[in-house]
VOGU-3710 file (C-alpha; in Angstrom, 3 decimals, decimal comma):
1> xxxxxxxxxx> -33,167/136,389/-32,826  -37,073/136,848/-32,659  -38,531/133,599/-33,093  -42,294/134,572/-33,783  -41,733/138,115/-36,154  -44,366/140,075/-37,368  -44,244/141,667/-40,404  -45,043/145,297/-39,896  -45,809/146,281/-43,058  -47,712/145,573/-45,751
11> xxxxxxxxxx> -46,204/146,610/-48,780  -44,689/144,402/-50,807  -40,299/144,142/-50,515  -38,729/145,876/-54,027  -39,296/143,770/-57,285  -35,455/141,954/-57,604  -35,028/143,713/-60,785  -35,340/146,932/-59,893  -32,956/146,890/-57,250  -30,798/145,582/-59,999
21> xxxxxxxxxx> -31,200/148,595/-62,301  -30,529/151,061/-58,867  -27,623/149,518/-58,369  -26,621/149,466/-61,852  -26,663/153,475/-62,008  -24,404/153,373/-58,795  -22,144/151,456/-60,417  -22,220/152,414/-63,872  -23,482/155,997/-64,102  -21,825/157,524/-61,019
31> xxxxxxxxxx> -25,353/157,894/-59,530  -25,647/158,611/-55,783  -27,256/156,525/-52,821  -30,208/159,351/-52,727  -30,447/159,509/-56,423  -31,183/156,460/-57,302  -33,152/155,839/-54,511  -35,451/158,351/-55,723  -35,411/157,551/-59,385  -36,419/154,294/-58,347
41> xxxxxxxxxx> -38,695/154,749/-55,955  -37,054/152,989/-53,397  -35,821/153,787/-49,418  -32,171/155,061/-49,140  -31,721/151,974/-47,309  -32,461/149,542/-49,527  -30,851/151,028/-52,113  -27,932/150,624/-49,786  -28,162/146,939/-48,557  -28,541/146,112/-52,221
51> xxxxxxxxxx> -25,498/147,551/-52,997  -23,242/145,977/-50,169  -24,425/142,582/-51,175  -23,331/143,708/-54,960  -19,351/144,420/-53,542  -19,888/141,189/-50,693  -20,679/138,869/-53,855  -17,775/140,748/-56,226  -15,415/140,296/-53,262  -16,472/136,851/-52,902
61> xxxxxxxxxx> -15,587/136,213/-56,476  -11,975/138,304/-57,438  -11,339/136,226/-60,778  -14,722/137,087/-62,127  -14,984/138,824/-65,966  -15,434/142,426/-66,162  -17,989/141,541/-68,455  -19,886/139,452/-65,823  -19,640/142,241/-62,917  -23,089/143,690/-64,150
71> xxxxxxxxxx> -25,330/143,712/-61,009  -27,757/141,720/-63,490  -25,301/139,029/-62,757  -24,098/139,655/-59,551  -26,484/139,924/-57,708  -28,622/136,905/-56,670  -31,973/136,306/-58,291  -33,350/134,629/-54,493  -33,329/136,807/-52,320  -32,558/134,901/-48,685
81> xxxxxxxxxx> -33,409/136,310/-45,243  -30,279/137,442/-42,971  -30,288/134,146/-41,371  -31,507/131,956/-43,628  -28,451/129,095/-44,870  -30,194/127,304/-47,218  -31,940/127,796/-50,400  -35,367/126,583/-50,884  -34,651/124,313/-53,089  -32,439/122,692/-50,797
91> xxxxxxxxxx> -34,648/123,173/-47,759  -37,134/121,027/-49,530  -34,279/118,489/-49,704  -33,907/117,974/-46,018  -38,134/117,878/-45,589  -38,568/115,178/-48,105  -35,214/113,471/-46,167  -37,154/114,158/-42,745  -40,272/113,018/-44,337  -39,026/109,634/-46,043
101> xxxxxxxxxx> -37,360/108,373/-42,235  -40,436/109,633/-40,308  -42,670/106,942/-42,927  -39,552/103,933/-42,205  -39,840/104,435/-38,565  -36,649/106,013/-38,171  -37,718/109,658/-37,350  -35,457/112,026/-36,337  -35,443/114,345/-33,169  -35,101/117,960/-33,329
111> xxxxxxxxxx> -31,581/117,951/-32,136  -30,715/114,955/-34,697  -32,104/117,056/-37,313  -29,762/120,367/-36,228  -26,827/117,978/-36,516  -27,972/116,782/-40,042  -28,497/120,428/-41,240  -25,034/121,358/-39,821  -23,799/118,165/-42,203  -25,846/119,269/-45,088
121> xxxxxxxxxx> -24,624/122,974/-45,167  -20,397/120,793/-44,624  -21,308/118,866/-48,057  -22,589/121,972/-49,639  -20,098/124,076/-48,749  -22,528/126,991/-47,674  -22,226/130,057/-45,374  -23,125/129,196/-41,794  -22,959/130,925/-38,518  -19,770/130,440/-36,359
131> xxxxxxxxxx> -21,930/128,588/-33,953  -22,912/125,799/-35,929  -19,105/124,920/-36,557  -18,288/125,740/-32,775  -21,393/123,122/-31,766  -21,711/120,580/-34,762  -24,926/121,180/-35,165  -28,123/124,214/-36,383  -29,070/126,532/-33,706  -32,767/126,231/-31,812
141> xxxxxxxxxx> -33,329/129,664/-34,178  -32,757/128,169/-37,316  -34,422/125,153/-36,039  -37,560/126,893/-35,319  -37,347/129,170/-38,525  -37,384/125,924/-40,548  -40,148/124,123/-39,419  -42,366/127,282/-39,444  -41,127/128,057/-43,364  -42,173/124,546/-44,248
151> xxxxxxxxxx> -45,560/123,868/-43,258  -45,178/120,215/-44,250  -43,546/118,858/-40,687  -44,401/119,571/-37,282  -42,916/117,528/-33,603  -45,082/114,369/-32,958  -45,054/112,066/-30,373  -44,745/108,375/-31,911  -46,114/105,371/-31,374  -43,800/102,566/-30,058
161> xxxxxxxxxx> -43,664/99,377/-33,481  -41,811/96,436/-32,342  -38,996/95,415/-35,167  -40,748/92,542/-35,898  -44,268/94,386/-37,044  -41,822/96,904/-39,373  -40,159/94,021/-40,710  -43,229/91,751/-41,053  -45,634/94,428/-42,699  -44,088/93,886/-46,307
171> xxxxxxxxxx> -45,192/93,800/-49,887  -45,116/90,395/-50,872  -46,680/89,349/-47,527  -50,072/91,681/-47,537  -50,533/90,678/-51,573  -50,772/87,401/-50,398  -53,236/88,243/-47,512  -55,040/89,973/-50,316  -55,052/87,561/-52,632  -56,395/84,644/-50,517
181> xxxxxxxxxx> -58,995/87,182/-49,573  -60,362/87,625/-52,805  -60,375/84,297/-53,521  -62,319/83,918/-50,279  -64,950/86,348/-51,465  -65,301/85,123/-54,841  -66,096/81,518/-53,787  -68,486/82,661/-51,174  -69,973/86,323/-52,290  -70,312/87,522/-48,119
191> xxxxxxxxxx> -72,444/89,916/-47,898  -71,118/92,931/-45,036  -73,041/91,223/-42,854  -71,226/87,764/-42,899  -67,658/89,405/-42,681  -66,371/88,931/-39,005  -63,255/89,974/-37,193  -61,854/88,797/-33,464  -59,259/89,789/-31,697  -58,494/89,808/-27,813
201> xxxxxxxxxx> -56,883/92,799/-25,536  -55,929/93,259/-22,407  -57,715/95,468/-19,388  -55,402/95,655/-16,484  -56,981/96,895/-13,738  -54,634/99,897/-13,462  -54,948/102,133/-16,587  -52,927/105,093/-17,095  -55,204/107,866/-15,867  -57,333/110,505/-18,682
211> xxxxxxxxxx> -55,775/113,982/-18,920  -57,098/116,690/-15,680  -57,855/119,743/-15,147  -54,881/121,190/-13,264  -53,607/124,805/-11,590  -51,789/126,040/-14,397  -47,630/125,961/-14,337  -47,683/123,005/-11,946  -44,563/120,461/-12,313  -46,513/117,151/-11,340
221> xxxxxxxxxx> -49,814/116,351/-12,018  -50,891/113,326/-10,044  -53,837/110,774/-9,983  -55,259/108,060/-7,999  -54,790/104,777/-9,046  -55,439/101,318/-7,184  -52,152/100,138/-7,142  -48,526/100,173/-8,780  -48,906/97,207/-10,906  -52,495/95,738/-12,361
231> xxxxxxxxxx> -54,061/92,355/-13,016  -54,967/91,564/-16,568  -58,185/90,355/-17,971  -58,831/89,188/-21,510  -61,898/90,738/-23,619  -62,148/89,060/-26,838  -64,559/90,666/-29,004  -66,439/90,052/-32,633  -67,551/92,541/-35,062  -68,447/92,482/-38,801
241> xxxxxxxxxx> -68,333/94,954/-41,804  -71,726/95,949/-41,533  -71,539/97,624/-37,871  -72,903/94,588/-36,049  -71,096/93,511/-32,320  -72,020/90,725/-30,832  -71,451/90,338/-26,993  -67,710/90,092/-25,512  -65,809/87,361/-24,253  -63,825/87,821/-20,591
251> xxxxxxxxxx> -61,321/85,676/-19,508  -60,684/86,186/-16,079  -57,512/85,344/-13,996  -59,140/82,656/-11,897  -59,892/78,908/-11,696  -63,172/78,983/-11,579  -64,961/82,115/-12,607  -68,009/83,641/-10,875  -71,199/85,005/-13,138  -71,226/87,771/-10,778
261> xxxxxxxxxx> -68,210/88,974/-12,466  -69,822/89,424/-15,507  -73,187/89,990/-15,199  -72,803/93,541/-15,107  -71,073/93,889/-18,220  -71,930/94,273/-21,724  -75,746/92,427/-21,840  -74,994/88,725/-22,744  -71,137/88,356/-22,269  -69,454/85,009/-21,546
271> xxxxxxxxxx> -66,938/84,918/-18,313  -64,144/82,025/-18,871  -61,354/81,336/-16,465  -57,847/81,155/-17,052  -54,953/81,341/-14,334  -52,772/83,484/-16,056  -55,656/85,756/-17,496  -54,729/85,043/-21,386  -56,969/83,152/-23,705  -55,919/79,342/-24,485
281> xxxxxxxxxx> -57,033/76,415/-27,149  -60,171/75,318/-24,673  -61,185/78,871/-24,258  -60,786/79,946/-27,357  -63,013/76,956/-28,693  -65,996/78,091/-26,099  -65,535/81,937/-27,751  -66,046/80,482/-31,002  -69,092/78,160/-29,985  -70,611/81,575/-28,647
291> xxxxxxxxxx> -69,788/83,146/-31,938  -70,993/80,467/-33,475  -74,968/80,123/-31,137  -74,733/84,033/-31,577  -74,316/84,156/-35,634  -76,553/80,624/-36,127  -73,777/79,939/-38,613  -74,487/76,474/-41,044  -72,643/75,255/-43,717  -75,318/76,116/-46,304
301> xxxxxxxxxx> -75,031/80,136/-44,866  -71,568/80,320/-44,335  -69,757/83,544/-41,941  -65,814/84,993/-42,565  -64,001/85,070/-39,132  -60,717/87,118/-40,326  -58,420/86,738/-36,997  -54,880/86,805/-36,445  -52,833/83,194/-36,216  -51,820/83,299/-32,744
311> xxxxxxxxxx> -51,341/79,620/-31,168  -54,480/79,316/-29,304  -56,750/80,455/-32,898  -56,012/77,382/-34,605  -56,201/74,013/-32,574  -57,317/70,933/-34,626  -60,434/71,701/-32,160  -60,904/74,769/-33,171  -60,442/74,222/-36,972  -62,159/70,880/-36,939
321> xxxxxxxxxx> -65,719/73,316/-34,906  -65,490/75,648/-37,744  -65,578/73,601/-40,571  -68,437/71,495/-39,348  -70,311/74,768/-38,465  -69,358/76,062/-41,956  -67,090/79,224/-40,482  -64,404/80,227/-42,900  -62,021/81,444/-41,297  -58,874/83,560/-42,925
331> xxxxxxxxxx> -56,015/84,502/-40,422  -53,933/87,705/-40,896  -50,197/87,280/-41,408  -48,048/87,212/-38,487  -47,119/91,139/-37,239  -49,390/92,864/-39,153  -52,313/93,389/-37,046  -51,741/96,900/-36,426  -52,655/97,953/-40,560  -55,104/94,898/-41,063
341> xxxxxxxxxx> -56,812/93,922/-38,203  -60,024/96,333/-38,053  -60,746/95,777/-33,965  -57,052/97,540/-33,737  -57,376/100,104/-36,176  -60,468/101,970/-35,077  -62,475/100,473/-32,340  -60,304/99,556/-29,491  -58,291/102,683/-29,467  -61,426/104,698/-28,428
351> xxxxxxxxxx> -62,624/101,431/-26,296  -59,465/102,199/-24,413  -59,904/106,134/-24,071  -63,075/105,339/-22,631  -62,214/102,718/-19,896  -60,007/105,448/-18,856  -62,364/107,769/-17,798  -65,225/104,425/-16,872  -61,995/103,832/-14,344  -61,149/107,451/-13,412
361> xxxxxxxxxx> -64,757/108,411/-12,087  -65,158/105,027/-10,037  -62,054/105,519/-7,992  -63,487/109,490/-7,627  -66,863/108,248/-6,285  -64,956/105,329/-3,905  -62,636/107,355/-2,246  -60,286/104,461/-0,467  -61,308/101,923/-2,977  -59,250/99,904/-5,541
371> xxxxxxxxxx> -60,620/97,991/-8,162  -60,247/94,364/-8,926  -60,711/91,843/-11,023  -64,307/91,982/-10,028  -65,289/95,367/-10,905  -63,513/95,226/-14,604  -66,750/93,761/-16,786  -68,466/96,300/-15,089  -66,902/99,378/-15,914  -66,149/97,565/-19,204
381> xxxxxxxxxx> -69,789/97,831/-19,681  -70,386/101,585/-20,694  -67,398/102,358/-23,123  -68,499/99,035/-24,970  -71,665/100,350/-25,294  -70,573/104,073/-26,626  -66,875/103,095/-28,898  -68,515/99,795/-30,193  -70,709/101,680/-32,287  -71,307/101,260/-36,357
391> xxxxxxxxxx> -69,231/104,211/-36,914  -66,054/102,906/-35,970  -66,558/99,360/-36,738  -67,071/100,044/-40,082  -64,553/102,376/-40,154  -61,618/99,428/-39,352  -63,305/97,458/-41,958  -63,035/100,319/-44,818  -59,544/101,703/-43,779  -57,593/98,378/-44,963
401> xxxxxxxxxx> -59,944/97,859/-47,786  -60,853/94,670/-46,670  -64,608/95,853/-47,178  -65,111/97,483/-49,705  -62,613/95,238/-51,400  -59,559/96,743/-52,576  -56,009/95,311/-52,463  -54,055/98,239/-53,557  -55,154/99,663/-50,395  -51,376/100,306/-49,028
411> xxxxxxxxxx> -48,745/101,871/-51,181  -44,857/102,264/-51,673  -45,074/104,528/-48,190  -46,744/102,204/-46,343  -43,852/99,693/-46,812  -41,127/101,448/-46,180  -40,153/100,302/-42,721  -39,738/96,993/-43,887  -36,763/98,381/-46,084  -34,950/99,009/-43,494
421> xxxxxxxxxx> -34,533/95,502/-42,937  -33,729/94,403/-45,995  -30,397/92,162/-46,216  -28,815/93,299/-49,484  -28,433/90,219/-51,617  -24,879/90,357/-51,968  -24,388/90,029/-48,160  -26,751/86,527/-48,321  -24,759/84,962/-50,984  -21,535/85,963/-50,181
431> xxx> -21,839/84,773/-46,322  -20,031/81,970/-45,839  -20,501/78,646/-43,086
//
């Protein structure tokens, strides 16, 4: 079957109705193929088809009344391509059912969703091609048909969500987020301005490399890179609802860290040391005294730090620094930093993209070299400068509503993984220990 069919006419196909009344002076009248064809002002051959679906549907249906064997009747008032199983009606079915799991998570492939059409035409009890029954599932041309008839699905490539963010990301859970935010805001009226966010990432120093121009039809497409595995480095950076960054944090996989590490990178970063490269309590509480000599935060002009509640956030150090410096700081709820946490949603993403490319063209203009822990706040420098921009920043800030404030930001959709994890009530109360 041709997959990609063009039409090659314009005209319109025959108004339903009139077929009806051509096939109706067949029947009825006695009236030839040519005749009523004519009369009608239709092709011989559609005058034709018309009528051998009239005697496929009559044969279809022996025990039907004389007085309901009127092609009126008979004949169907949708007319269906040659292929085509389902209805509309019941193609619309299976895209809000494709739709509905794509929103919990639980998409379906294109060969899982041939096997559920071959299931849905079983429980209807429609006419399907002998291959479907032979294979237990749609053919690729039915497949293809489908998605094209639609317009409302197309094949994505997902993003990986742990079980623990789909579970986590819940109703109950982000009204409460919201609700201690707007009790937040109305005790303290923060301007844009004094509405923070801080979150760490990693930068390994071997990055999958950007997308290349290639000869076209080649297999494998490869890239340099400095070695098989990387070693990670820390950036923790701060930005607030109004556009405003303030210079990043790197914590570097060492004991003692060198300046010349990052004095090439984003103008006025701090360089901490860690030997596993992740941020801990006492580095943390050096970030925040930055934040802190960076913002000139006091408790009569007060900031919002929103950050999530990893261990290392909220040491009695930590907590005790803020509240003598008069930072108020909210924390997000645990796995659901990927909807709330504006430095995900819209800045590092492109941050990312860029240290790609900052990584790509330094290993094309050192031929031999490899880079190291020593070159990262340096090519870090660059992309910070472009993707840390207003735009973006205020972007993650607007996208959860957390400025402007509104906390019917997420609906029913949004929350739909989480369902899948429900425990039925029944099952808790009927377990037994």
């Amino acid at each position: 079957m041709v997959r990609t069919y063009q039409r090659k006419r314009d005209k319109p196909p025959p108004d339903l109705a009139t077929l009806q009344r051509a096939v109706a002076s067949i029947v009825k009248d006695g009236s030839s193929i040519r005749a009523a064809a004519e009369n009608f002002g239709l092709k011989k051959s559609t005058v034709n088809d018309a009528l051998r679906r009239y005697r496929a549907e009559l044969d279809a249906q022996p025990d039907i009344l004389e007085t309901d064997k009127s092609p009126a009747k008979v004949l169907p008032s949708e007319r269906r391509g040659f292929w085509q199983v389902f209805t509309r009606e019941q193609e619309k079915q299976l895209t809000e059912y494709l739709k509905a799991a794509s929103l919990m998570n639980h998409g379906l492939t294109g060969l899982s969703t041939r096997k559920l059409a071959y299931e849905f035409a079983v429980k209807l009890n429609v006419k399907m091609p002998l291959t479907w029954t032979e294979k237990g599932r749609a053919g690729l041309d039915w497949f293809s048909s489908f998605m094209k008839r639609g317009n409302e699905l197309s094949i994505r490539s997902p993003e990986n969500t742990s079980q623990a963010r789909a579970s986590g990301f819940n109703a109950p859970v982000v009204s409460k987020f919201y609700d201690n935010l707007a009790e937040v805001y109305s005790r303290h009226k923060f301007p844009p301005s004094k509405i923070w966010n801080c979150d760490e990432t990693g930068i390994p120093t071997v990055l999958d490399p950007p997308k290349v121009v290639a000869r076209k039809g080649a297999k494998q497409v490869s890239q340099i890179a400095s070695a098989e595995r990387g070693e990670n480095t820390t950036m923790l950076a701060f930005i607030n609802a109004a556009g405003r960054v303030i210079p990043p944090v790197f914590v570097f996989p060492r004991v003692h860290v060198n300046c010349q590490m990052y004095n090439l990178g984003p103008p006025g970063s701090l360089g901490l040391s860690n030997k596993s490269g992740w941020m801990t309590d006492d580095n943390f509480l050096l970030s925040i005294k930055h934040f802190q000599s960076e913002t000139k935060s006091t408790k009569e002009d007060p900031p919002l730090l929103l950050m999530d509640n990893h261990g290392s956030h909220i040491s009695v150090e930590i907590v005790h620094f803020c509240r003598e410096n008069g930072i108020v700081v909210l924390t997000f709820p645990p796995h659901c930093s990927h909807k709330l946490q504006p430095l995900y949603i819209s800045v590092y993403g492109p941050f990312k993209n860029g240290l790609r490319n900052s990584f790509n063209e330094w290993l094309i203009a050192h031929p031999g070299g490899r880079i190291s822990i020593h070159e990262v706040a340096e090519l870090s420098r660059q992309p910070f400068l472009d993707k840390f921009c207003p735009s973006n920043i205020v972007a993650g800030f607007q996208r959860p509503s957390i400025f402007p404030f509104n906390r019917h930001a997420f609906g029913e959709s949004d929350f739909l993984p989480a369902l899948v994890t429900d425990v039925p009530l029944a099952a808790t109360t009927n377990s037994t220990t």
